[in-house]
N, C-alpha and C positions, 0 to 999 in steps of 0.2 A: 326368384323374387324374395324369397324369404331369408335366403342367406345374403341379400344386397342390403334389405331390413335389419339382418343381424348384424351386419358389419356399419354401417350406419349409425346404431345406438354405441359400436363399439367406441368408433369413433369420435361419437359427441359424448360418449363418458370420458375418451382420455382427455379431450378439450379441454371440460368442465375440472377433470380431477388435477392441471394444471395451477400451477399456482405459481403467481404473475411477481416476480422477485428481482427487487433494483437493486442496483451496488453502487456507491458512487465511482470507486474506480476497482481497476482490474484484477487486482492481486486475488481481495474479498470475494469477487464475482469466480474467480474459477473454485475458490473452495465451498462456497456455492452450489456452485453446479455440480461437483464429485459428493456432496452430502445428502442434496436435492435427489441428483441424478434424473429420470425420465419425468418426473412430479413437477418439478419445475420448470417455469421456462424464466432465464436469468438477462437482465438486460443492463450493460454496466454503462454507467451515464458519464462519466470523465474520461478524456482519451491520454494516455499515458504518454503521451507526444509532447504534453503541457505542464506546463505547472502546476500543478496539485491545490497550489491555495487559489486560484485565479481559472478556475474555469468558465468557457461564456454559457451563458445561462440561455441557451436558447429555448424558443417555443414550442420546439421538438420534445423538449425534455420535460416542458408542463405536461402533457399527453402521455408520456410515458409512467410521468408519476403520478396523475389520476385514477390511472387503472392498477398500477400498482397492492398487490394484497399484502408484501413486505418490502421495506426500504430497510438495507443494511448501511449503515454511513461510520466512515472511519472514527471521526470525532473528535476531540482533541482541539478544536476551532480551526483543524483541516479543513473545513468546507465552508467558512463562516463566510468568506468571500461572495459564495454563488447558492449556495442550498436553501440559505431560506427565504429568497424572495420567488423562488420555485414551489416550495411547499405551502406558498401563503398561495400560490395562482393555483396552484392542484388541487388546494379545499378538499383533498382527500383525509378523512375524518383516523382513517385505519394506519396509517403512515404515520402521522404528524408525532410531535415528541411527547412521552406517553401514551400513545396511542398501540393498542394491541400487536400491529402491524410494525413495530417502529423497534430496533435494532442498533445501537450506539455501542463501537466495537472497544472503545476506548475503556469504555466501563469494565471491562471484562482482563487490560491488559496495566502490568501495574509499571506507570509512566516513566520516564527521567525528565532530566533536565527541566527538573519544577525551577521556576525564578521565584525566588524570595521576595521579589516584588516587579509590577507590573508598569513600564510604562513607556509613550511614545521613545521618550530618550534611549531607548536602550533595544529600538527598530521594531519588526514584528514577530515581538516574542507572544507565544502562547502560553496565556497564567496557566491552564493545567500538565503543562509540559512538553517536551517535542511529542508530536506525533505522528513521527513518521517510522514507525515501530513494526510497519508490513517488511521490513528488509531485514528481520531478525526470521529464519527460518521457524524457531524454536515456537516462533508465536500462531505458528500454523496451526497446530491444535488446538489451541486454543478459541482461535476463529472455528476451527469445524464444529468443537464444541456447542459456543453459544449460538453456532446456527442451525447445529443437529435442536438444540432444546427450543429453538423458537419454531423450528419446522412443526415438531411435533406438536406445540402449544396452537398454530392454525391449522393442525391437519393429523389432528391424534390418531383417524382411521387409518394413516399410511407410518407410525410411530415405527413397528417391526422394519420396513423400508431403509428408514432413516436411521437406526441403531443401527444397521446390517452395513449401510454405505456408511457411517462415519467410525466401523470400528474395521472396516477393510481397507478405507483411506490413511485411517493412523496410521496403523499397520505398518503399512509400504512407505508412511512418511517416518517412521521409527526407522527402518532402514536404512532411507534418503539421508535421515541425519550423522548416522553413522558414518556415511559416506563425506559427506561433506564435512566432518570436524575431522576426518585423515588428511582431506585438501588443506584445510587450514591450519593443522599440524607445521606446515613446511613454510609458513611464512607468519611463526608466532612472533611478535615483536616487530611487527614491521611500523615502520615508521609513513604517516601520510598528513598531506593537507585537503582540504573538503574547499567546492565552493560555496556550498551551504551547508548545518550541518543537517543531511540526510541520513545518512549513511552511523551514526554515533550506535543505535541499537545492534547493530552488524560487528561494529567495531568495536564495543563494549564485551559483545559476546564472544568474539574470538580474540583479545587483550592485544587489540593494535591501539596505539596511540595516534589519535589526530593532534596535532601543534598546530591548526587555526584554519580560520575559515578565509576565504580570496575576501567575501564579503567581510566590512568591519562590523556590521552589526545585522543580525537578520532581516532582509528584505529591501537592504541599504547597496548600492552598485558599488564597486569596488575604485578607491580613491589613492591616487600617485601616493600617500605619505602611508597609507597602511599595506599598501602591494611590496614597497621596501621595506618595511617594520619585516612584513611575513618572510621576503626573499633573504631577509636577514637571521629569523629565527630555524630556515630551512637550512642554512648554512653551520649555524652553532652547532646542530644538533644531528646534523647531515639525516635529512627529510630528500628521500628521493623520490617520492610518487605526491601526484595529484590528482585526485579522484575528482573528474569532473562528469555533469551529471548531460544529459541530453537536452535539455530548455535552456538551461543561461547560456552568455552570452561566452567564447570559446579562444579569445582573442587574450585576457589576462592571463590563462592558464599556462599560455602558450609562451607570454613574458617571462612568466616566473619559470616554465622551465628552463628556456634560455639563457637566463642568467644565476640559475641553479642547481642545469645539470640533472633536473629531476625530470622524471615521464609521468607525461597528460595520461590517463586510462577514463574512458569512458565507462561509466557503473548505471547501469539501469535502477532507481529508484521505484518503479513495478514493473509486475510483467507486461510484458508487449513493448516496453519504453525503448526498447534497442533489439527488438525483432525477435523476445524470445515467445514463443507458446505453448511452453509447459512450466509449472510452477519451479521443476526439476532443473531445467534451465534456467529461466531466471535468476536461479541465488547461486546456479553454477557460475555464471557470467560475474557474481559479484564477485566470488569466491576465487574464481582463476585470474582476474584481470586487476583483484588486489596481492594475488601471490605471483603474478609471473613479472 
């Protein structure tokens, strides 16, 4: 009886020493979980399957972020779409922006593609910049960082934990980079088109050139006089790959390589988005199916 009593309390202390951690999408959430490790339980609320500005905001997802004790959110006006008429239903006081609980990954990574001005005309640009800056490996530390320092800010009693998991995770992601700037070694200078740009932090970091996006303007569908403009500048400049992503629409890409001789490659924009389940794979898949 006494050791069913001891394991009982054991049990409802790891319950309790849990700490309940939202991510809007996936990337975030696994470095999360490797900084966290057994302390938290991580719950990532965007499925990688979709478009990242346009998640449905179900009522699934009020529930989750009620209870929530931190929300990590990309930022960027990544989630401007769907998060905060979520966070108004949650009335979660710990969460909300400013709030002790509340995580804003943007702040922490230093942006591109700022627009020097803002406006319908020019589709759905984001004034503080792209932000879709999880498909730059390099910025992985940086996320573990800011969420090793908020872990220990709600849970300083578990601080050794957290220092221990975010300087064993570097680590091996010190490694990982090493590995993967040899892959992209062999296809420095390659030449591509985007059908949105996702993919530019990625491409930045390892000096590929994008020559343009299928879309004429972010967020705008792709239209008969700007598909020729591009299949025209693919040609100048002899552009033989197109990087298309897993949500749009799969049929333009497929034009333009046809009358350009250039190859479709599918790039996972986060993990899980094209079947991967290690952070290791994910930027592999980006990495070999822009060099092969």
């Amino acid at each position: 009886m006494k050791k069913i009593l001891l394991l009982t309390t054991l049990l409802t202390t790891m319950v309790f020493a849990s700490l309940r951690v939202d991510t809007t999408y996936a990337t975030m959430g696994r470095v999360a979980q490797k900084i966290g490790g057994d302390l938290v339980n991580v719950t990532v609320l965007g499925s990688s399957k979709y478009d990242p500005h346009f998640i449905v905001p179900k009522p699934s997802l009020i529930a989750k972020l009620r209870r929530a004790d931190l929300l990590i959110m990309n930022g960027g006006g990544l989630e401007l779409g769907w998060l905060p008429p979520l966070l108004r239903a949650a009335n979660n006081g710990k969460i909300q922006n400013g709030g002790k609980g509340f995580l804003d990954m943007s702040h922490y990574v230093k942006m591109i593609d700022v627009p020097t001005s803002v406006s319908r005309a020019f589709g759905d640009v984001h004034a503080q910049g792209n932000p879709h800056f999880s498909v730059d490996p390099y910025v992985i530390p940086v996320m573990a960082k800011a969420i090793e320092q908020k872990l220990i800010q709600l849970d300083a009693e578990h601080e050794k934990d957290y220092n221990e998991n975010y300087n064993k995770f570097t680590k091996e992601w010190q490694n990982y980079l090493q590995k993967i700037n040899a892959t992209m070694l062999t296809c420095k200078g390659e030449k591509v088109v985007q059908y949105h740009e996702l993919f530019n932090y990625f491409l930045d970091r390892y000096d590929i050139k994008s020559y343009g996006t299928i879309e004429p303007l972010p967020g705008i569908a792709p239209s008969s006089k700007h598909t020729i403009a591009l299949i025209n500048i693919m040609k100048e400049n002899g552009v033989k790959k197109v990087l298309q992503d897993v949500y749009h629409e799969r049929k333009t890409a497929k034009f333009i390589a046809a009358k350009t001789g250039a190859k479709v490659v599918i790039i996972p924009h986060e993990l899980g988005a094209d079947g991967s389940k290690t952070l290791q794979e994910f930027y592999n898949k980006i990495a070999q199916r822009i060099c092969q």
